[in-house]
DRENTIDO-112626 format. One record per atom (N, C-alpha, C): residue in one letter; residue number from 1; atom name; x, y, z. Coordinates in pm, 1 decimal, padded with zeros to 6 digits. Atoms other than C-alpha are relative to their C-alpha. Example, Ala and Ser with C-alpha at 12.3 -4.5 7.8 and 13.67 -1.06 7.14 Angstrom:
BEGIN
NODE  type  seq  atom        px        py        pz
NODE     A    1     N   00089.0  -00119.0   00000.0
NODE     A    1    CA   01230.0  -00450.0   00780.0
NODE     A    1     C   00090.0   00120.0   00000.0
NODE     S    2     N  -00082.0  -00119.0  -00006.0
NODE     S    2    CA   01367.0  -00106.0   00714.0
NODE     S    2     C  -00077.0   00109.0   00073.0
This chain:
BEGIN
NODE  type  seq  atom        px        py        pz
NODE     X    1     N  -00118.7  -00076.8   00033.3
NODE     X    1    CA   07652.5   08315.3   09995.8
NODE     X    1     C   00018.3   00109.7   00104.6
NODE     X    2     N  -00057.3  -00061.9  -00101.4
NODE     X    2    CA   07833.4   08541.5   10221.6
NODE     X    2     C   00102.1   00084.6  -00074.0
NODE     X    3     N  -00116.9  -00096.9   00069.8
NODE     X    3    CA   08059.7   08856.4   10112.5
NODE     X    3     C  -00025.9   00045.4   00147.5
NODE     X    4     N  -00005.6  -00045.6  -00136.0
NODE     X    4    CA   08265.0   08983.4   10440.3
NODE     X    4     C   00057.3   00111.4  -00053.0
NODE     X    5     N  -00041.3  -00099.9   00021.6
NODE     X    5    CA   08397.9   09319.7   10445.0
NODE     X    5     C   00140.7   00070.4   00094.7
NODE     X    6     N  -00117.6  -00001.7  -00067.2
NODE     X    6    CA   08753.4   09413.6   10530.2
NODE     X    6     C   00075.8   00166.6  -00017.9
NODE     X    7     N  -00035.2  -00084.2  -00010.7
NODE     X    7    CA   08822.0   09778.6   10614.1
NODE     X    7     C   00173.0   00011.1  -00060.8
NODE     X    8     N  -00080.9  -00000.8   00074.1
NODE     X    8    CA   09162.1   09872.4   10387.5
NODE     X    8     C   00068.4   00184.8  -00019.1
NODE     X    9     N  -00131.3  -00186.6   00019.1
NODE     X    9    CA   09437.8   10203.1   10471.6
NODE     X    9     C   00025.4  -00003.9  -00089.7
NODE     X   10     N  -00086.2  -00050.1   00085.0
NODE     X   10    CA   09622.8   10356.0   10231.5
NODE     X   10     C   00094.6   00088.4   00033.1
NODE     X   11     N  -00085.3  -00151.4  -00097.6
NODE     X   11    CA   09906.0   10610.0   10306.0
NODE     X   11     C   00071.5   00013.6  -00147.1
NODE     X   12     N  -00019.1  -00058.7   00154.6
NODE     X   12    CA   10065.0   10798.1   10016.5
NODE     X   12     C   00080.8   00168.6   00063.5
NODE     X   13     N  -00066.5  -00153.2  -00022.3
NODE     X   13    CA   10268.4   11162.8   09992.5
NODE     X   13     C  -00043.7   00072.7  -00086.0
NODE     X   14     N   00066.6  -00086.0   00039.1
NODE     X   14    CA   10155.4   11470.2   09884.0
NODE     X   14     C   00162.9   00120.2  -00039.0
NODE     X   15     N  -00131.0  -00098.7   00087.2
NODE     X   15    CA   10476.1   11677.9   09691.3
NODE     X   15     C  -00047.8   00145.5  -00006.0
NODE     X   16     N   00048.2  -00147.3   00040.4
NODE     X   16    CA   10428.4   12079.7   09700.7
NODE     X   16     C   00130.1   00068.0  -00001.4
NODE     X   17     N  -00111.8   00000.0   00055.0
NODE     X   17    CA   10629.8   12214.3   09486.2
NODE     X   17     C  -00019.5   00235.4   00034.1
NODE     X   18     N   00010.0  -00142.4  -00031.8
NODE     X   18    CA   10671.8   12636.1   09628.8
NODE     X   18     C   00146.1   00081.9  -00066.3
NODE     X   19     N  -00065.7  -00030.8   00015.2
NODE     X   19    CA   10858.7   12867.8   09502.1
NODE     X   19     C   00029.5   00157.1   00093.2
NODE     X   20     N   00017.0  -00129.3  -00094.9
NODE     X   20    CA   10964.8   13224.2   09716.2
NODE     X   20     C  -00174.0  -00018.2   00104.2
NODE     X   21     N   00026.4   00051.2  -00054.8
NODE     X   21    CA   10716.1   13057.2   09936.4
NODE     X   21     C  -00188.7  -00004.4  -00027.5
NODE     X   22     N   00090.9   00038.4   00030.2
NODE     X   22    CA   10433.4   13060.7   09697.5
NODE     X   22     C  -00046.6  -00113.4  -00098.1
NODE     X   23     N   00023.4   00166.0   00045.7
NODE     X   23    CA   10292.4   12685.3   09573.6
NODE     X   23     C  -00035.3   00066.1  -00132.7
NODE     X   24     N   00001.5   00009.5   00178.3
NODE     X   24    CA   10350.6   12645.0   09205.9
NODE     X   24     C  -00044.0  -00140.4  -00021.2
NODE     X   25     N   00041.3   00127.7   00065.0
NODE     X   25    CA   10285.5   12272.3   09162.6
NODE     X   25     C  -00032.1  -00135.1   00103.1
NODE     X   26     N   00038.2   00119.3  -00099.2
NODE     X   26    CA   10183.1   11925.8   09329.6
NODE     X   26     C   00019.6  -00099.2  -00054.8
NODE     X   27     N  -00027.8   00166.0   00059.6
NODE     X   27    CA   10178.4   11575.4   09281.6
NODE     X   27     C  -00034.2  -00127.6   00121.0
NODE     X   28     N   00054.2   00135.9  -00122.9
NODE     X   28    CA   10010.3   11275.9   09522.3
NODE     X   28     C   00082.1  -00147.3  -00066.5
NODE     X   29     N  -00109.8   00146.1   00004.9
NODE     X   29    CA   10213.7   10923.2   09529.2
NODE     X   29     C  -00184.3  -00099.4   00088.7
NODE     X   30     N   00039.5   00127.4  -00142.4
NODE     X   30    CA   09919.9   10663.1   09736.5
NODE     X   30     C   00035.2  -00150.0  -00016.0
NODE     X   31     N  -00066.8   00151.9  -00065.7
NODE     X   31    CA   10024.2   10365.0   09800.1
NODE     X   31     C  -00124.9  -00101.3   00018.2
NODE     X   32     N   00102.0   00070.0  -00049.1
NODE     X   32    CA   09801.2   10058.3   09754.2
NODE     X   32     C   00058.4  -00149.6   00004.8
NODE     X   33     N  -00022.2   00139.2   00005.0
NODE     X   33    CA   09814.7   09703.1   09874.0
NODE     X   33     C  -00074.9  -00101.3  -00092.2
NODE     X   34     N   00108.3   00068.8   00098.8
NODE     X   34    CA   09708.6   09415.5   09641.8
NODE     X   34     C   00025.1  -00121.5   00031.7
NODE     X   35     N  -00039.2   00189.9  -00080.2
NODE     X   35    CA   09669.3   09037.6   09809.1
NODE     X   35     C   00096.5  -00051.9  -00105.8
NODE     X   36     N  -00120.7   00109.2   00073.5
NODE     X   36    CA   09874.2   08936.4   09456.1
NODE     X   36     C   00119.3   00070.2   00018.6
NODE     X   37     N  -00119.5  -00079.2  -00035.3
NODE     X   37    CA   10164.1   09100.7   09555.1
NODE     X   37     C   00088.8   00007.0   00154.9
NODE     X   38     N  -00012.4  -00031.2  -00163.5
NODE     X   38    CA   10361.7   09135.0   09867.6
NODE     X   38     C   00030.4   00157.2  -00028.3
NODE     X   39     N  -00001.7  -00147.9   00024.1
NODE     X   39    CA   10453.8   09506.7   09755.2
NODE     X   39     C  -00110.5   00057.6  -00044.9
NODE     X   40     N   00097.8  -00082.7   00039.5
NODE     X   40    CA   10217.8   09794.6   09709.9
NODE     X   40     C   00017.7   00045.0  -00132.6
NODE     X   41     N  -00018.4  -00078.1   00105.9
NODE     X   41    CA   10187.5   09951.7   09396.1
NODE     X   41     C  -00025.5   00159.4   00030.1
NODE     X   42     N   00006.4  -00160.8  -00041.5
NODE     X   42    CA   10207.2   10348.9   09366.6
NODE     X   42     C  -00107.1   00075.1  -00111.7
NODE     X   43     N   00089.4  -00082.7   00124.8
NODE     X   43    CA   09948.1   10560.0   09158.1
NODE     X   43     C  -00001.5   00142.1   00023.6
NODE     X   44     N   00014.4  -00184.0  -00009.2
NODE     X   44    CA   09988.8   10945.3   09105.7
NODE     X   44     C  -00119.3   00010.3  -00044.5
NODE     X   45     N   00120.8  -00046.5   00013.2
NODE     X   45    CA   09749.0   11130.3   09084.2
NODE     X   45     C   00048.6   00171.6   00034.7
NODE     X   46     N  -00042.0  -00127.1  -00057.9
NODE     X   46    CA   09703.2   11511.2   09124.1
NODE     X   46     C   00092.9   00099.4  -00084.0
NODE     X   47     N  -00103.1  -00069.4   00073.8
NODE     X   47    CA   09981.4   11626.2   08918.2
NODE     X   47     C  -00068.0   00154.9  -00013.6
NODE     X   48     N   00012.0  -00078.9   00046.4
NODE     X   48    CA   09937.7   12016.7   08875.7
NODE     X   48     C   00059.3   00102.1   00004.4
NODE     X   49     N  -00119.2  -00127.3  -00017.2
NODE     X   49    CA   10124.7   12317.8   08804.2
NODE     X   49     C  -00062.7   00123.2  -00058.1
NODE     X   50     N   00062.7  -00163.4   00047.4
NODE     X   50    CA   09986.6   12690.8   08792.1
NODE     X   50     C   00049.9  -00005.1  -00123.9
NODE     X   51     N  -00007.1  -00028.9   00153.5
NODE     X   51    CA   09945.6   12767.2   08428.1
NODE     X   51     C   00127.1   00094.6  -00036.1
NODE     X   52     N  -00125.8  -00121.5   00034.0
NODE     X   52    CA   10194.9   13082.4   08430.5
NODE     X   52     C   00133.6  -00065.0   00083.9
NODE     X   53     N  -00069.9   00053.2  -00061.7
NODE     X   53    CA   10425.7   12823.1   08572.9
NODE     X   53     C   00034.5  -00144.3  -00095.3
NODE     X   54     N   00026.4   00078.0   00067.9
NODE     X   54    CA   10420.2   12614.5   08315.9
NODE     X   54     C   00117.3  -00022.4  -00086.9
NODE     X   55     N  -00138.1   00000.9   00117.8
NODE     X   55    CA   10704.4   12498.7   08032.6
NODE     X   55     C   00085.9   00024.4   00043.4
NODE     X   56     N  -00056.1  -00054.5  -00056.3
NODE     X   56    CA   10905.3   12543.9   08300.9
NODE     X   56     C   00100.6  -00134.7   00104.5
NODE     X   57     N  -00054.8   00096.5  -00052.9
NODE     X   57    CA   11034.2   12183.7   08403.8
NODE     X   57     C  -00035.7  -00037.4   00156.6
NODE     X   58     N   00000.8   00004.5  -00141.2
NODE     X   58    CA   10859.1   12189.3   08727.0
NODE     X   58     C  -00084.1  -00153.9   00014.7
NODE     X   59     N   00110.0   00147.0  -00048.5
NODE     X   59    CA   10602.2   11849.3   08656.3
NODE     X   59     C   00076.4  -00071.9  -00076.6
NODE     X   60     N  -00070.9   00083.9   00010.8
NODE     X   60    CA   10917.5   11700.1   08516.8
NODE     X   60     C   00060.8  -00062.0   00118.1
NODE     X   61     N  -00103.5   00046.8  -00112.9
NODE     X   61    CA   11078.2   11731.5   08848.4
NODE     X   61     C  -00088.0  -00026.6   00106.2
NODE     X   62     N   00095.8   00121.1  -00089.1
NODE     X   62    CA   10791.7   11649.9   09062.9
NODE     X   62     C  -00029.5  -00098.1  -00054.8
NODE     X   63     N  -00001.3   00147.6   00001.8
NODE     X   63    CA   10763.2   11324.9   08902.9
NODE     X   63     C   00100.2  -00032.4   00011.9
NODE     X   64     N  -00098.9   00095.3  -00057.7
NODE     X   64    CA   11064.9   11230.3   08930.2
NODE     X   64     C  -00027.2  -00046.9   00133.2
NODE     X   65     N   00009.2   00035.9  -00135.0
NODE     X   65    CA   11025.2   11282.0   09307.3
NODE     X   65     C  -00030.8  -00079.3   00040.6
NODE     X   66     N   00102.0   00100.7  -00098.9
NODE     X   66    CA   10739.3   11102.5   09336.6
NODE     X   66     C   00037.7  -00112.6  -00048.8
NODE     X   67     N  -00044.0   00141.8   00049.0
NODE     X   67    CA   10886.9   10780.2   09109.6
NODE     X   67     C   00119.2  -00018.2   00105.5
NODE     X   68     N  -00036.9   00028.6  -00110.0
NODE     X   68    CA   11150.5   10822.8   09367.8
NODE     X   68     C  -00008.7  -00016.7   00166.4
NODE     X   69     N   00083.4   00013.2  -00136.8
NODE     X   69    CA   10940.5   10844.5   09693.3
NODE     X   69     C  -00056.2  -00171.5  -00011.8
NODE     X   70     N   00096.6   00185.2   00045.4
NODE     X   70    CA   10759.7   10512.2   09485.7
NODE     X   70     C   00136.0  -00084.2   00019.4
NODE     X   71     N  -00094.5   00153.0   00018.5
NODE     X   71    CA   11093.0   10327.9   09478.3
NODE     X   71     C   00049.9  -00027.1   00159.2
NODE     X   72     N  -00076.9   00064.4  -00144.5
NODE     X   72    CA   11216.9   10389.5   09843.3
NODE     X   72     C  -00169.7  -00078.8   00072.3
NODE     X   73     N   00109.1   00063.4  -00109.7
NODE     X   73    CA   10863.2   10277.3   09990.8
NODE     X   73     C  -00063.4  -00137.0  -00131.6
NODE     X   74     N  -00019.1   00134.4   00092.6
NODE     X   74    CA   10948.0   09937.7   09719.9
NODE     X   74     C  -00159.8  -00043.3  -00074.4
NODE     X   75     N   00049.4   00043.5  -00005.5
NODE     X   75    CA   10680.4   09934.7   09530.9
NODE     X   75     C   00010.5  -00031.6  -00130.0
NODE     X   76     N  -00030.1   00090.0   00093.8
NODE     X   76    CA   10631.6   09704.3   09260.6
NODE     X   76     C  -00049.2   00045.5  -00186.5
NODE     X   77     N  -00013.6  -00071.7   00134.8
NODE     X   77    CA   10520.2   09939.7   08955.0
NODE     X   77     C  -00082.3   00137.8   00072.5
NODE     X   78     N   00080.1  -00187.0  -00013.5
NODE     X   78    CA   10358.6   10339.0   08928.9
NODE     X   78     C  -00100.9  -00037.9  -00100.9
NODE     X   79     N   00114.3  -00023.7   00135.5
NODE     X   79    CA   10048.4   10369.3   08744.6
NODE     X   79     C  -00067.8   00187.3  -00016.8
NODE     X   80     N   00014.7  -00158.8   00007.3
NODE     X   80    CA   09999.8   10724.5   08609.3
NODE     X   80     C  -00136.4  -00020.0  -00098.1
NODE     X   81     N   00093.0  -00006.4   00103.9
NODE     X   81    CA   09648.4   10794.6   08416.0
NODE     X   81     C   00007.2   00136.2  -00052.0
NODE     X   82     N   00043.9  -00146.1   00043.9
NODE     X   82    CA   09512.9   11059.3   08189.9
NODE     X   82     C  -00124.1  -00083.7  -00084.2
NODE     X   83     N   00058.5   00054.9   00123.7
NODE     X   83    CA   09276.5   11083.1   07950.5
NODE     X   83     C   00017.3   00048.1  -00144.8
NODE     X   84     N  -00050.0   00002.8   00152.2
NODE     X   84    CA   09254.7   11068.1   07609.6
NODE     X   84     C   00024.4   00109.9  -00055.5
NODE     X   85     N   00006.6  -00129.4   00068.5
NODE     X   85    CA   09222.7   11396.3   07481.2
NODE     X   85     C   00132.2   00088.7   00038.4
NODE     X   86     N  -00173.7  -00128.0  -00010.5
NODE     X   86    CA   09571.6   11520.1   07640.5
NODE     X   86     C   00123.8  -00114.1  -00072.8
NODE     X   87     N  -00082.8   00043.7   00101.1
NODE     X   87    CA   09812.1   11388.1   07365.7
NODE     X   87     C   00129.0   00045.9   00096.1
NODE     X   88     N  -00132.8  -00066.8  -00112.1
NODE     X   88    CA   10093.1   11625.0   07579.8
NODE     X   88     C   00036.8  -00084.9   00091.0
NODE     X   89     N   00023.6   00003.3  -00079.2
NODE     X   89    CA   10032.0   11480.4   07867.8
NODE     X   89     C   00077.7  -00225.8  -00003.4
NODE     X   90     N  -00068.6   00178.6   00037.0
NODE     X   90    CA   10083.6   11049.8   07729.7
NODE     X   90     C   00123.2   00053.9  -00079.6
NODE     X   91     N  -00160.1   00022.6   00077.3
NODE     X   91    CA   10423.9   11183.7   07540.8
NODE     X   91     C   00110.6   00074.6   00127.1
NODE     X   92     N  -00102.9  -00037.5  -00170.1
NODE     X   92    CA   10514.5   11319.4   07878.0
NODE     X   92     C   00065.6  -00138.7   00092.1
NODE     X   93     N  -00017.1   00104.4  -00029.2
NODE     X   93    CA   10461.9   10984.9   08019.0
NODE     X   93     C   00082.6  -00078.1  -00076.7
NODE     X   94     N  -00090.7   00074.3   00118.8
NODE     X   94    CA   10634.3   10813.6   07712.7
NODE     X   94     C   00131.7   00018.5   00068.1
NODE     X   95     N  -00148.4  -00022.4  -00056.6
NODE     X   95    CA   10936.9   11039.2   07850.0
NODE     X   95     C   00072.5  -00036.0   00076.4
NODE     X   96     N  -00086.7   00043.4  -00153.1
NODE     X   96    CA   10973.7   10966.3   08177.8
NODE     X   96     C   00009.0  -00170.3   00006.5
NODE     X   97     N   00006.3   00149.7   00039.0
NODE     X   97    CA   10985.3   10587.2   08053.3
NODE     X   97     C  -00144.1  -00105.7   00065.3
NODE     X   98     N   00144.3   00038.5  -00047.4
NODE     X   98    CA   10613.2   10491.3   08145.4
NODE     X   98     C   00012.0  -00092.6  -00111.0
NODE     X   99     N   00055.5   00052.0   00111.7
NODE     X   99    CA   10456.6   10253.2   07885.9
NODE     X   99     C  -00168.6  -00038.8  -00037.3
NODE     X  100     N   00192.5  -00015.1   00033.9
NODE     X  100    CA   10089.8   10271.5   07726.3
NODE     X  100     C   00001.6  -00151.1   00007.3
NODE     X  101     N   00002.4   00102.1  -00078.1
NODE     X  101    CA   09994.9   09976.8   07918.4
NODE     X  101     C  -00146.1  -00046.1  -00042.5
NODE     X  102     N   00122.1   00042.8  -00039.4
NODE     X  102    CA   09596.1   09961.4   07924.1
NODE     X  102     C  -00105.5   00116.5  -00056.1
NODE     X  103     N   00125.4  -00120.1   00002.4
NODE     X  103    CA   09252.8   10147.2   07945.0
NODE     X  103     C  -00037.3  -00009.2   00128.6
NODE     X  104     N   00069.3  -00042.2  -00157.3
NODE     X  104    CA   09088.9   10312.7   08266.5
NODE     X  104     C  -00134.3   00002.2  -00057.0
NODE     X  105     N   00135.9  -00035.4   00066.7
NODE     X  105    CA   08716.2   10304.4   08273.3
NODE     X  105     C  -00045.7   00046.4   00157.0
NODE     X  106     N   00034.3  -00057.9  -00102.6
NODE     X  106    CA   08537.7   10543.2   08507.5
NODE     X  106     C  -00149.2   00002.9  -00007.3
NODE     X  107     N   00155.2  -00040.7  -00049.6
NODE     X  107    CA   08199.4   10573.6   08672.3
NODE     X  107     C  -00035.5   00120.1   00046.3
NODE     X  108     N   00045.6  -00069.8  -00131.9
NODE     X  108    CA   08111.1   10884.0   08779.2
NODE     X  108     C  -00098.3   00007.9   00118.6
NODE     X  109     N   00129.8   00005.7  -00047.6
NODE     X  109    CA   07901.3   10906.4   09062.9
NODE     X  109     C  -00063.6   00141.4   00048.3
NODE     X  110     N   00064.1  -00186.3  -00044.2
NODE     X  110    CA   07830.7   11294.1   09142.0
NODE     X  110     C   00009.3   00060.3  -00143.7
Protein backbone atom coordinates (compact mmCIF):
# COMPACT_ATOMS: atom_id res chain seq x y z
CA UNK A 1 0.00 0.00 0.00
CA UNK A 2 1.06 3.41 -0.85
CA UNK A 3 -0.64 6.83 0.44
CA UNK A 4 0.91 9.90 -1.72
CA UNK A 5 0.70 13.27 -0.40
CA UNK A 6 -0.60 16.28 -2.27
CA UNK A 7 0.24 19.71 -0.85
CA UNK A 8 -3.42 21.75 -0.91
CA UNK A 9 -3.87 26.12 -0.86
CA UNK A 10 -6.61 27.68 0.39
CA UNK A 11 -7.31 31.47 -0.02
CA UNK A 12 -10.22 33.02 1.86
CA UNK A 13 -11.03 36.93 3.12
CA UNK A 14 -10.71 38.33 6.26
CA UNK A 15 -13.80 41.23 6.83
CA UNK A 16 -12.78 44.07 9.53
CA UNK A 17 -15.45 45.66 10.43
CA UNK A 18 -13.90 49.54 12.03
CA UNK A 19 -15.63 52.04 13.12
CA UNK A 20 -14.01 55.99 13.56
CA UNK A 21 -11.06 53.89 12.69
CA UNK A 22 -11.24 51.62 15.61
CA UNK A 23 -11.98 47.58 14.75
CA UNK A 24 -15.28 46.57 16.21
CA UNK A 25 -15.84 43.21 14.50
CA UNK A 26 -14.48 40.43 11.99
CA UNK A 27 -15.40 37.58 10.11
CA UNK A 28 -12.99 34.99 7.86
CA UNK A 29 -14.73 33.48 4.50
CA UNK A 30 -11.77 30.37 3.38
CA UNK A 31 -12.38 28.86 0.60
CA UNK A 32 -11.91 25.09 0.19
CA UNK A 33 -11.63 22.78 -2.75
CA UNK A 34 -13.28 19.31 -2.66
CA UNK A 35 -12.35 16.65 -5.71
CA UNK A 36 -16.51 16.07 -5.52
CA UNK A 37 -17.20 19.28 -6.67
CA UNK A 38 -15.88 21.56 -9.28
CA UNK A 39 -16.70 24.62 -6.87
CA UNK A 40 -15.18 25.34 -3.52
CA UNK A 41 -17.20 25.50 -0.64
CA UNK A 42 -16.90 28.57 1.88
CA UNK A 43 -16.65 28.12 5.78
CA UNK A 44 -16.67 31.16 8.23
CA UNK A 45 -15.10 31.14 10.83
CA UNK A 46 -13.90 33.91 13.23
CA UNK A 47 -16.99 35.82 13.53
CA UNK A 48 -16.42 38.44 16.43
CA UNK A 49 -17.61 41.63 17.66
CA UNK A 50 -16.27 43.66 20.80
CA UNK A 51 -18.76 42.99 23.52
CA UNK A 52 -19.72 46.86 24.07
CA UNK A 53 -20.40 46.60 20.39
CA UNK A 54 -22.73 44.24 20.55
CA UNK A 55 -26.84 44.20 19.82
CA UNK A 56 -25.86 46.46 17.50
CA UNK A 57 -26.41 44.73 13.98
CA UNK A 58 -22.82 44.67 13.20
CA UNK A 59 -22.39 40.38 12.91
CA UNK A 60 -25.62 40.66 11.00
CA UNK A 61 -23.93 42.76 8.47
CA UNK A 62 -20.66 41.08 8.37
CA UNK A 63 -22.28 37.97 7.40
CA UNK A 64 -24.02 39.06 4.98
CA UNK A 65 -20.74 40.29 3.44
CA UNK A 66 -19.09 37.34 3.76
CA UNK A 67 -22.28 35.08 2.19
CA UNK A 68 -21.76 37.66 -0.44
CA UNK A 69 -17.92 37.52 -0.94
CA UNK A 70 -19.01 33.35 -0.84
CA UNK A 71 -21.36 33.84 -3.80
CA UNK A 72 -19.14 36.05 -6.13
CA UNK A 73 -16.05 33.56 -5.67
CA UNK A 74 -19.23 30.68 -6.75
CA UNK A 75 -19.12 28.59 -4.23
CA UNK A 76 -21.33 25.78 -3.90
CA UNK A 77 -22.67 26.09 -0.13
CA UNK A 78 -21.26 28.15 3.39
CA UNK A 79 -20.80 26.07 6.33
CA UNK A 80 -20.99 28.14 9.55
CA UNK A 81 -20.29 26.11 13.01
CA UNK A 82 -20.82 26.72 16.65
CA UNK A 83 -21.25 24.87 19.44
CA UNK A 84 -23.82 23.68 21.35
CA UNK A 85 -24.10 25.65 24.28
CA UNK A 86 -24.74 29.06 22.22
CA UNK A 87 -28.55 28.66 21.59
CA UNK A 88 -28.16 32.70 20.31
CA UNK A 89 -25.77 32.05 18.16
CA UNK A 90 -27.86 28.65 15.96
CA UNK A 91 -31.16 31.11 15.95
CA UNK A 92 -28.84 33.62 14.42
CA UNK A 93 -27.96 31.15 11.86
CA UNK A 94 -31.68 29.97 11.53
CA UNK A 95 -32.04 33.83 10.49
CA UNK A 96 -29.81 34.40 8.02
CA UNK A 97 -31.47 31.21 6.29
CA UNK A 98 -28.68 28.59 7.25
CA UNK A 99 -30.17 25.13 8.08
CA UNK A 100 -29.20 22.71 11.12
CA UNK A 101 -27.60 20.44 8.76
CA UNK A 102 -25.20 18.03 10.85
CA UNK A 103 -22.68 17.54 13.80
CA UNK A 104 -18.90 18.76 13.96
CA UNK A 105 -16.63 16.57 15.94
CA UNK A 106 -13.34 18.03 17.12
CA UNK A 107 -9.97 16.77 18.28
CA UNK A 108 -8.10 18.95 20.11
CA UNK A 109 -4.58 18.70 19.84
CA UNK A 110 -2.91 21.49 22.20
Amino acid sequence: MEIKKRDLTFTGKKLILEIEGIKVGRISIIYINNDLHEEPYALIEDLYIEENERKKGYARKLFELAIEEAKKHRTYKIIATSRYSREQVHQFYLRLGFKDYGKEFRLDLK
